[in-house]
C-alpha positions in Angstrom: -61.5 111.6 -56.6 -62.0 107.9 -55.8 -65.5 107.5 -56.9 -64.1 108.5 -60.2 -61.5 105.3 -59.6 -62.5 102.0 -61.4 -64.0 99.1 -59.4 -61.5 96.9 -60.8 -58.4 99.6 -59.9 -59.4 99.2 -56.6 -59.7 95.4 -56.5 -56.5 95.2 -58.1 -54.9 97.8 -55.6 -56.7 95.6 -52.9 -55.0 92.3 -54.1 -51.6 94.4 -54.2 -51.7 95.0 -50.6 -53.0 92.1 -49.3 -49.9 90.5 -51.2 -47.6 92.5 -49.0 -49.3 93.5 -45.8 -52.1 91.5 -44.8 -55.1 93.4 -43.6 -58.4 93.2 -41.3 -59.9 96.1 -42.5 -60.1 99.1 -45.3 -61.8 102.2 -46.3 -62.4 103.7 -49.6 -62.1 107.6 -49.0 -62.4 110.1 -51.3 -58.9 111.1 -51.7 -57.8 107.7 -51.1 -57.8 104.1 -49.9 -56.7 103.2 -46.1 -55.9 99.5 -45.2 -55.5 98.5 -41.2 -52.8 96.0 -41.6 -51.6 92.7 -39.4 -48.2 93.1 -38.9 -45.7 90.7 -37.1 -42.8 92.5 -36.7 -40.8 95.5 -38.7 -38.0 93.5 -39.7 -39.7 93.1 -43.1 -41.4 96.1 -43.6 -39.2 98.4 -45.6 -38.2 95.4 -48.4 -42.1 94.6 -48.6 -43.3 98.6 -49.1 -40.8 99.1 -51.8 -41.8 96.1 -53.0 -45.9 97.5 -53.0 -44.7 100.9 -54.0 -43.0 99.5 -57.3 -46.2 97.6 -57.9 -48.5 100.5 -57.0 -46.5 102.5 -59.7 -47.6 100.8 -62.3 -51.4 102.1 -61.3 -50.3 105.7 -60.9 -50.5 105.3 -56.9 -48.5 106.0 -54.1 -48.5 104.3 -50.5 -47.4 105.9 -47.0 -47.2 103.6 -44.2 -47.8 104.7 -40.3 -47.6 103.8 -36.9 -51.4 105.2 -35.2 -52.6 104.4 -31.5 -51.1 101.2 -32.0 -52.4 100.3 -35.3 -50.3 100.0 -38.8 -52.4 101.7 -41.3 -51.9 101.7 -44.9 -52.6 105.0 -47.2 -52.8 104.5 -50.6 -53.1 107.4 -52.9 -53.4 109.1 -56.6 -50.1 110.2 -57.7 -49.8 113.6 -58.7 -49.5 114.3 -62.1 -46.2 114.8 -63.3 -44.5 117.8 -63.8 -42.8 118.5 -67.1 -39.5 118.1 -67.3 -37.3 120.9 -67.8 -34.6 120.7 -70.9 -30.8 120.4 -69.6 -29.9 123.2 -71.8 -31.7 125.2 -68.8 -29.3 124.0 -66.5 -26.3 124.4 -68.6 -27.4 128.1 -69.4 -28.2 128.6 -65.6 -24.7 127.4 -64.6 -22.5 129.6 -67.4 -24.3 132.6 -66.4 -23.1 131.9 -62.7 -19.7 130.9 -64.3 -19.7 134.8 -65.5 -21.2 136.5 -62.5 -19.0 134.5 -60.0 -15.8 135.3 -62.0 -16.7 139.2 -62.1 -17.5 138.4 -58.8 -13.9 137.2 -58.6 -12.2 140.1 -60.9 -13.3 142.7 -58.5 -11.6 140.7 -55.5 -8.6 140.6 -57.1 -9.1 144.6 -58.2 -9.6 145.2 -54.1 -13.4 146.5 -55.1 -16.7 145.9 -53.5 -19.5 146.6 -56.5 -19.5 147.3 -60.0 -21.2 150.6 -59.1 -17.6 151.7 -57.7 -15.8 154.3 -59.8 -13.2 152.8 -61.9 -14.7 149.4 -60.8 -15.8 148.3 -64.7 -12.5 148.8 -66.3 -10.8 147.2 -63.6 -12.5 143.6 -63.3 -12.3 143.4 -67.3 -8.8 143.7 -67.5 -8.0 139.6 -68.7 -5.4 139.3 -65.7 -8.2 140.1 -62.8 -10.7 138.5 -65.0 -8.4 135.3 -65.6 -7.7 135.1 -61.5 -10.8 135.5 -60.7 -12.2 132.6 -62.2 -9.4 130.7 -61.3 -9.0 131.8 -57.4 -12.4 132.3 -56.8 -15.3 131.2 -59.4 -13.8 127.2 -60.1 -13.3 126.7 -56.5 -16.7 128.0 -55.8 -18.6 126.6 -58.1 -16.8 123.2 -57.5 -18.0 123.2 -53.7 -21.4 124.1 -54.6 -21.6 121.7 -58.3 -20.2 118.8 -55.9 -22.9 119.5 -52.8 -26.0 119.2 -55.3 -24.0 116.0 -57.6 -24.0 114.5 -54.1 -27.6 114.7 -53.4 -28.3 113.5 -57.2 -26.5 110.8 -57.2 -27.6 109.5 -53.3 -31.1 110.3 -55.1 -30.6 108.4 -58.2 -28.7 105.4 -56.0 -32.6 105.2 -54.0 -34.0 105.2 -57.2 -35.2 109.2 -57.0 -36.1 110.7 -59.6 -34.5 114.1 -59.3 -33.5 117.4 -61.7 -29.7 118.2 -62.3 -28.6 121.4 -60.5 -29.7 124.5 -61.3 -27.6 127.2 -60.5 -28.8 131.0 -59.2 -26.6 133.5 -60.6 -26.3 137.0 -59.3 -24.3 139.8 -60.8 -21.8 141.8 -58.7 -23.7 145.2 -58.4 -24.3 145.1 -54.9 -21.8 146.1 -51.9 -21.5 142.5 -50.7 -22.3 139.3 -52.9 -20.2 135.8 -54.1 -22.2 136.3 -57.6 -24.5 133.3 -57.0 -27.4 132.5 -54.8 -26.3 128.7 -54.9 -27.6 125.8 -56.1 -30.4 123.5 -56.0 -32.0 120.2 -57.5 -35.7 119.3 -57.6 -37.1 116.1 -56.3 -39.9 114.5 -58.7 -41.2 112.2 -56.6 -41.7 111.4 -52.5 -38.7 110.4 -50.7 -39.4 106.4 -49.9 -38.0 106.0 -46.2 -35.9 107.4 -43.7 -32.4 105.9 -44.8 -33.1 107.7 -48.3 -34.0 110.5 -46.2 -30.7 110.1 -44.3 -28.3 109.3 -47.6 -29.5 112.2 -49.7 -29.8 114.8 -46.7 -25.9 113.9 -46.1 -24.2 113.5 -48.9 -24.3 117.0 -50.3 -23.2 119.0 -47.1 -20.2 115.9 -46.6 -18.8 115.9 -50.1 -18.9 120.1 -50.0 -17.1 119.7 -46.8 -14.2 117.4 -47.8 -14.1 119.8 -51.1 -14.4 123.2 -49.7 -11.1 122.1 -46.7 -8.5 122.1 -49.4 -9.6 124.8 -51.0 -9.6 126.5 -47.2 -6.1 125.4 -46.5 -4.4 126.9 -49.9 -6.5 130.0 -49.9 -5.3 130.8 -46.2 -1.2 129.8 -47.1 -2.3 132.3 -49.4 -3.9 135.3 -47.4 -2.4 138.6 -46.1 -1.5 139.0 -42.7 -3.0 142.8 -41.2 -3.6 144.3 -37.7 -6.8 144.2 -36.5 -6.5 147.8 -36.4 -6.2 148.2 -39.9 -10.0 146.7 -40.6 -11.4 149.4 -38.4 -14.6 150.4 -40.7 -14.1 147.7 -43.1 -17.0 144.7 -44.0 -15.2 142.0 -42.2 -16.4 138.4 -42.3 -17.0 136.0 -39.6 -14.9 133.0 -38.2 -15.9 129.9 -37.0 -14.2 127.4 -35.2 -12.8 125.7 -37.5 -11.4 128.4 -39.5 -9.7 129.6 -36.3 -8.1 126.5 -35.9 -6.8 126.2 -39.5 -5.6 129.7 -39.4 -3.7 129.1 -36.2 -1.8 125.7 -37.6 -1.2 127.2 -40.9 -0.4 130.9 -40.1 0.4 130.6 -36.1 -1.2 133.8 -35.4 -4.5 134.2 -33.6 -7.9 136.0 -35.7 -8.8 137.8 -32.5 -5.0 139.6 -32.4 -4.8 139.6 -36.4 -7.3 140.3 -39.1 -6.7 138.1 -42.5 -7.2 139.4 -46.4 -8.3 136.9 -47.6 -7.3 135.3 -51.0 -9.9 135.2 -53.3 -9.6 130.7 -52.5 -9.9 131.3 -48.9 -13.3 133.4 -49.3 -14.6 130.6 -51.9 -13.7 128.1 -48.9 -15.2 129.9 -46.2 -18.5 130.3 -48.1 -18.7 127.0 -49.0 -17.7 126.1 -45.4 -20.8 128.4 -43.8 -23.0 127.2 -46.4 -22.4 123.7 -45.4 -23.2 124.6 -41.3 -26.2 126.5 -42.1 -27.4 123.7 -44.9 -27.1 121.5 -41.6 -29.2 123.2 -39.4 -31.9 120.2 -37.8 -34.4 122.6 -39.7 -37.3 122.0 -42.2 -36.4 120.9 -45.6 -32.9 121.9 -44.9 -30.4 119.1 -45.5 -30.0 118.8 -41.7 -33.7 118.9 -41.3 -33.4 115.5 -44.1 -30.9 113.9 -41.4 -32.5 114.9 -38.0 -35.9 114.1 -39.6 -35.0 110.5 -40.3 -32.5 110.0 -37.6 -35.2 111.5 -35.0 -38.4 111.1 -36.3 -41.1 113.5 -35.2 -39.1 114.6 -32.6 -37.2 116.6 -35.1 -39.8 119.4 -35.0 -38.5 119.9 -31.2 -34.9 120.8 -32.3 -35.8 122.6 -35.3 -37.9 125.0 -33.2 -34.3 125.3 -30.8 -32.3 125.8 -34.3 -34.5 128.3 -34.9 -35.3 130.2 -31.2 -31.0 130.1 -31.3 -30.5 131.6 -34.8 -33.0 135.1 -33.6 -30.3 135.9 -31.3 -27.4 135.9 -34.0 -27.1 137.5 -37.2 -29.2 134.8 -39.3 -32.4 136.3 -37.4 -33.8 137.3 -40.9 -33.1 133.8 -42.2 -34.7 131.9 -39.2 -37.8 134.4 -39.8 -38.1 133.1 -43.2 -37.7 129.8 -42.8 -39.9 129.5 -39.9 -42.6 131.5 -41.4 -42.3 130.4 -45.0 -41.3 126.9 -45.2 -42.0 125.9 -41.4 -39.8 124.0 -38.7 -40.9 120.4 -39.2 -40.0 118.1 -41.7 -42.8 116.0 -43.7 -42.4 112.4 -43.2 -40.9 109.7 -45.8 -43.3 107.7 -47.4 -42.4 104.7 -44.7 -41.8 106.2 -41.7 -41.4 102.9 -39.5 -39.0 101.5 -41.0 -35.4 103.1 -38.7 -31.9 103.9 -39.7 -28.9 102.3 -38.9 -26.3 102.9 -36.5 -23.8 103.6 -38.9 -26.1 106.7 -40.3 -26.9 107.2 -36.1 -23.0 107.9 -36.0 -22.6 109.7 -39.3 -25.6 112.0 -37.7 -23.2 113.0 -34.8 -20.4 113.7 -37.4 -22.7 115.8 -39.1 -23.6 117.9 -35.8 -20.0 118.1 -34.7 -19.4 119.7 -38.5 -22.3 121.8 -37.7 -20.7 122.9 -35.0 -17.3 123.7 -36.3 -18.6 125.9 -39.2 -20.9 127.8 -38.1 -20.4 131.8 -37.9 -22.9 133.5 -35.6 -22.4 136.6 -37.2 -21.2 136.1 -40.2 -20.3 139.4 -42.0 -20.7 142.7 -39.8 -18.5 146.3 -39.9 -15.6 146.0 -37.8 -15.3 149.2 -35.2 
């Protein structure tokens, strides 16, 4: 690909780098240039690669910076081309046709049914009253966990100067025995992540802002919940608790979930998937958001708890998801485009916090038949 690169390109890429980060030797490659660089200290080095990288752009190239036996050595490469940009009416239409299949989803709660399939189950959830509930008990507070989660990561994107997509929303209708009537949410990344705290900032802000959303929503949806004997779920899909959940339903209702099994209001279920998706988003794993934080945080080292996360999750009801993640989007996470440069300690701290809420929301079995 180089050889097809102009003479002057290169000389001008040359003079770019040599403007930033001195060097004693480079190699033209064929899928890019590599500079050996003298470098002082790494006090300087993440103003002066953003710096390169902002010139570089202008060229259509991209730099990644790395530490090697010792050596500081300077990859410069082709930027891919561009994908097209998809229209915002997608996004719009991808988030009202979750808006309908999570308030169905929400009209059979409040009819006591499981699927559409059930008898009776059609001319229940379109009654206005069940469907009116259930987009107000169940789909808003949903959706508004999962819209704030992926507005977080666009907007810590878009504060590092990351391109990224607006959410697109999965929506899934209720015609199976167990669903929420969405598969999430997610937003696309057009370009390469530029260093760890970018890393850090976008990996944490969705699963923190669904966090402080989904609590309130917790909180009134339990006040709000139906108090049964354990008994009476014999049979019944029942849904997992975590610790925190336990200790909200103990201050709030002062009973105990392993005396007591809860209905819970439509609220409450939003809030306890938004709370389980926010533990298993953190898992150190991949490109998971935890896998973001523990990848810039830790370094390469992340790998090493990723493969734990994973070993751990086989022996709990998420084997199926550890399978998949492991085998189809692997256990390490790809390095930022400076990966010298460290973070903080103030992200170093907000990386425990994010642990600890690990921690308190995850479910190791999160929906099973109670006997």
């Amino acid at each position: 690909m180089m050889d097809r690169i102009e003479e002057y390109t290169i000389e001008r890429i040359k003079s770019e780098v040599e403007r930033y980060f001195p060097f004693y030797d480079s190699r033209v490659e064929e899928d890019g240039l590599i500079f050996f660089c003298n470098i002082d200290g790494e006090e300087d080095i993440e103003y002066k690669f953003d710096l390169l990288r902002e010139n570089l752009s202008r060229y259509n190239f991209i730099p990644l910076i790395r530490k090697e036996g010792g050596e500081y050595v300077l990859y410069i490469f082709p930027a891919k081309v561009k994908r097209k940009r998809t229209s915002t009416a997608v996004n719009l239409a991808l988030l009202i046709a979750t808006l309908i299949t999570t308030t169905l989803t929400g009209s059979l709660l409040m009819s006591d049914k499981m699927s559409l399939l059930e008898a009776g189950a059609i001319e229940e959830i379109m009654k206005f009253e069940n469907l009116l509930n259930g987009f107000i008990q169940f789909s808003l507070p949903l959706l508004t966990i999962l819209g704030v989660h992926e507005m977080a990561h666009y907007f810590a994107s878009r504060k590092h100067n990351i391109k990224t997509s607006l959410p697109f929303f999965i929506p899934v209708p209720p015609i199976f025995g167990f669903n929420i009537g969405t598969f999430g949410a997610l937003i696309s990344s057009r370009e390469p992540i530029h260093n760890r705290k970018a890393l850090f900032d976008i990996g944490f802000s969705g699963p923190i802002a669904g966090f402080m959303v989904a609590i309130p929503i917790v909180i009134y949806g339990i006040m709000n919940s139906e108090i049964v004997p354990k008994e009476s779920a014999s049979g019944k899909i029942v849904l997992g608790s975590f610790l925190l959940f336990d200790i909200l339903t103990r201050l709030i209702l002062n009973i105990s979930t392993y005396q007591y099994t809860i209905i819970l209001h439509p609220a409450a279920f939003a809030g306890w998937v938004g709370l389980v998706i926010t533990s298993v988003n953190l898992l150190p794993i991949g490109q998971l958001d935890g896998g973001h934080i523990a990848r810039a945080v830790l370094g390469d080292k992340q790998k090493h708890i990723g493969w734990i996360a994973v070993i751990t999750l086989l022996f709990t009801g998420w084997f199926a998801f550890a399978l998949i993640i492991a085998l189809l989007f692997g256990v390490g996470h790809p390095p930022p485009l400076n990966d010298i440069s460290k973070v903080d300690t103030k992200r170093k701290i907000l990386f425990a916090v994010a642990m600890i809420i690990l921690i308190l929301c995850f479910s190791p079995y999160p929906v099973y038949i109670s006997s």
